[in-house]
C-alpha positions in Angstrom: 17.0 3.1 -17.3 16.6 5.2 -13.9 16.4 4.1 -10.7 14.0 5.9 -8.0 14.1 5.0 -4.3 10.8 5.8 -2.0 11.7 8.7 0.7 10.5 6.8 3.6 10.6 10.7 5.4 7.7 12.2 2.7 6.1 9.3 2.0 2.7 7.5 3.7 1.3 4.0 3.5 -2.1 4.3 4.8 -5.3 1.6 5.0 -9.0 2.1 6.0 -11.9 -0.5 6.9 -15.1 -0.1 8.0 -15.4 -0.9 11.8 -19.6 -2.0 12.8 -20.3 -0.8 9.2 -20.8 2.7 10.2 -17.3 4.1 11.3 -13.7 4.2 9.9 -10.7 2.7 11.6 -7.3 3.9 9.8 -4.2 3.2 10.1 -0.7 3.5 8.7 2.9 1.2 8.1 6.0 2.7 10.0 8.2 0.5 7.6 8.2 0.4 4.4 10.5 0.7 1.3 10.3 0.8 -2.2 11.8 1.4 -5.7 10.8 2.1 -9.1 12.9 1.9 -12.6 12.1 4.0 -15.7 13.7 5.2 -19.5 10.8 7.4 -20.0 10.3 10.1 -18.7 7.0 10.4 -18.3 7.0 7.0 -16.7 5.2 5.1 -18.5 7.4 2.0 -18.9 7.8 2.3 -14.9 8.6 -1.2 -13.0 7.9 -0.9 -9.3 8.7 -3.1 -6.1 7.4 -2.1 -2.5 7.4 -3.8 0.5 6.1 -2.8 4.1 6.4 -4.5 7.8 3.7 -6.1 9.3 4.9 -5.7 12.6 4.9 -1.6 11.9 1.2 -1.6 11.8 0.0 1.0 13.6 -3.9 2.4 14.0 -3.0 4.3 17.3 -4.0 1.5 19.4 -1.7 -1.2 20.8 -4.1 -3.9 21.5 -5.8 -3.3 18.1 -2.4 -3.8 16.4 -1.8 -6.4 18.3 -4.8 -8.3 17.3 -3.7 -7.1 13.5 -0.5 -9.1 13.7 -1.5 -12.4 14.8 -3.5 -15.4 13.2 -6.7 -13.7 12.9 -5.2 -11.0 10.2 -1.6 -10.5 8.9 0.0 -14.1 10.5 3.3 -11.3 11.1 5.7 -14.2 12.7 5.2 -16.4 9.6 4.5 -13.5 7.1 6.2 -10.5 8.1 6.4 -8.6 4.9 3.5 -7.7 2.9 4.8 -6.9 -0.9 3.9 -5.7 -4.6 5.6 -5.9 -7.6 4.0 -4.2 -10.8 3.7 -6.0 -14.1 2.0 -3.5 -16.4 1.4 0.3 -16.5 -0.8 2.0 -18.1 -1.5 5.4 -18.6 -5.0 7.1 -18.7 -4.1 10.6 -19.3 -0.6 13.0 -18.4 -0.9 12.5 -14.9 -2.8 8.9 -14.3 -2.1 5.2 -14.1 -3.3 2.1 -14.0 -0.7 0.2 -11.9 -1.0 -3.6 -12.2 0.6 -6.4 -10.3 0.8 -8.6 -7.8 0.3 -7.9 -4.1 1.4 -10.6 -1.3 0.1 -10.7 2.2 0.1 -13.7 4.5 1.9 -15.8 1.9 -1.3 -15.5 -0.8 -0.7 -13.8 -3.8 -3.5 -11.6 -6.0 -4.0 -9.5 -8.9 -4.5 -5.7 -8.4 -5.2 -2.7 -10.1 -3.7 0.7 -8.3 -5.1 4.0 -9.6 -1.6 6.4 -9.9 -1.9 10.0 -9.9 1.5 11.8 -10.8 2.0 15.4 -9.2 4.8 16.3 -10.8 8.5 16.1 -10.2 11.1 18.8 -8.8 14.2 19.1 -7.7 14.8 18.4 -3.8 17.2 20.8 -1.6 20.5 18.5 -2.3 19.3 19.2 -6.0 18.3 15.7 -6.4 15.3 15.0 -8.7 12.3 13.9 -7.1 8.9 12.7 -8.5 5.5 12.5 -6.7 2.7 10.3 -7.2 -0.3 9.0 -4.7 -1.7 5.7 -5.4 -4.7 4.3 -4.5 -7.1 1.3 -4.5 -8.9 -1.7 -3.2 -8.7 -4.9 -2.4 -10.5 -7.8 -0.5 -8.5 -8.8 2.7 -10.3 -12.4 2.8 -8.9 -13.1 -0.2 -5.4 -12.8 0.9 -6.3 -14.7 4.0 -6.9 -11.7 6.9 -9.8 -14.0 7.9 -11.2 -12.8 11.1 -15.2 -12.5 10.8 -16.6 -11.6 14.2 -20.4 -10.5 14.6 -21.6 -8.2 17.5 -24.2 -9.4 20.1 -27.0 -7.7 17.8 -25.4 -9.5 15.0 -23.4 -7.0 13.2 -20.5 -6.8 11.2 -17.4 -6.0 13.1 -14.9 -5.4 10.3 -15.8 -5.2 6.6 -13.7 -7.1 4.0 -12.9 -3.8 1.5 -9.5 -2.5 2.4 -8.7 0.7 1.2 -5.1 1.6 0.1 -3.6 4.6 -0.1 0.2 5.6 -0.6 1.7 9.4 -0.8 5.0 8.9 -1.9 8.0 11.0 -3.2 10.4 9.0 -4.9 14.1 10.1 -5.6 16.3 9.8 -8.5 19.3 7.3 -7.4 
């Protein structure tokens, strides 16, 4: 079996939602960490752990992330971790997954499917064997309790309940 760590330094954890139904706010973790164990080398027996801080939220806008972290969303005082663990791969050609497993935020646990693209592995500077991949999906945030629901004076949706994930990661041989 091989262990990989995430690079925190090349890697990304970014989300977008539909603000008004016509724009796009995005926004990223600062914190985040993850690791991933393997025999095969193509990874197809991979079992994979990630965790980020909800209080690292950031969408360039302190209020906004403010508003993120309490009650309304993410509950960060009570919840301050939002987690995966994988319990099935499966792979769709030489360079995509389907990555299941269970994602936790705000205490509720769900199902998910994450779409994996793998873009190859090299070795780093130090010489250190490095593997990338970019994962991406969907999910719901009512269902894992971000409940906020506001509607504009005209009656609008302010946010939209698809989340979309996405994760850039380079994860090194340990």
């Amino acid at each position: 079996m091989t262990n990989w760590t995430m690079d925190t330094v090349h890697s990304e954890v970014r989300f977008k939602i539909k603000h008004l139904m016509i724009s796009t706010v995005t926004g990223h973790f600062e914190t985040f960490s993850g690791t991933m164990t393997a025999s095969q080398p193509d990874f197809s027996d991979a079992k994979i752990a990630f965790e980020a801080d909800v209080k690292s939220i950031n969408t360039n806008n302190e209020q906004r992330d403010g508003h993120l972290q309490n009650d309304d969303f993410f509950d960060a005082i009570n919840n301050p971790k939002l987690t995966f663990v994988s319990s099935s791969i499966s792979k769709k050609s030489d360079d995509e997954y389907a990555l299941g497993g269970d994602l936790t935020i705000r205490g509720i646990t769900r199902p998910v499917t994450l779409n994996v693209n793998y873009t190859g592995t090299a070795k780093d500077f130090a010489g250190i064997d490095t593997a990338g991949f970019e994962i991406t999906g969907k999910v719901n945030r009512k269902e894992f309790g971000l409940k906020f629901d506001a509607l504009t004076e005209t009656g609008g949706i302010a946010v939209g309940d698809e989340v979309k994930l996405e994760i850039i990661t380079e994860m090194k041989k340990s």
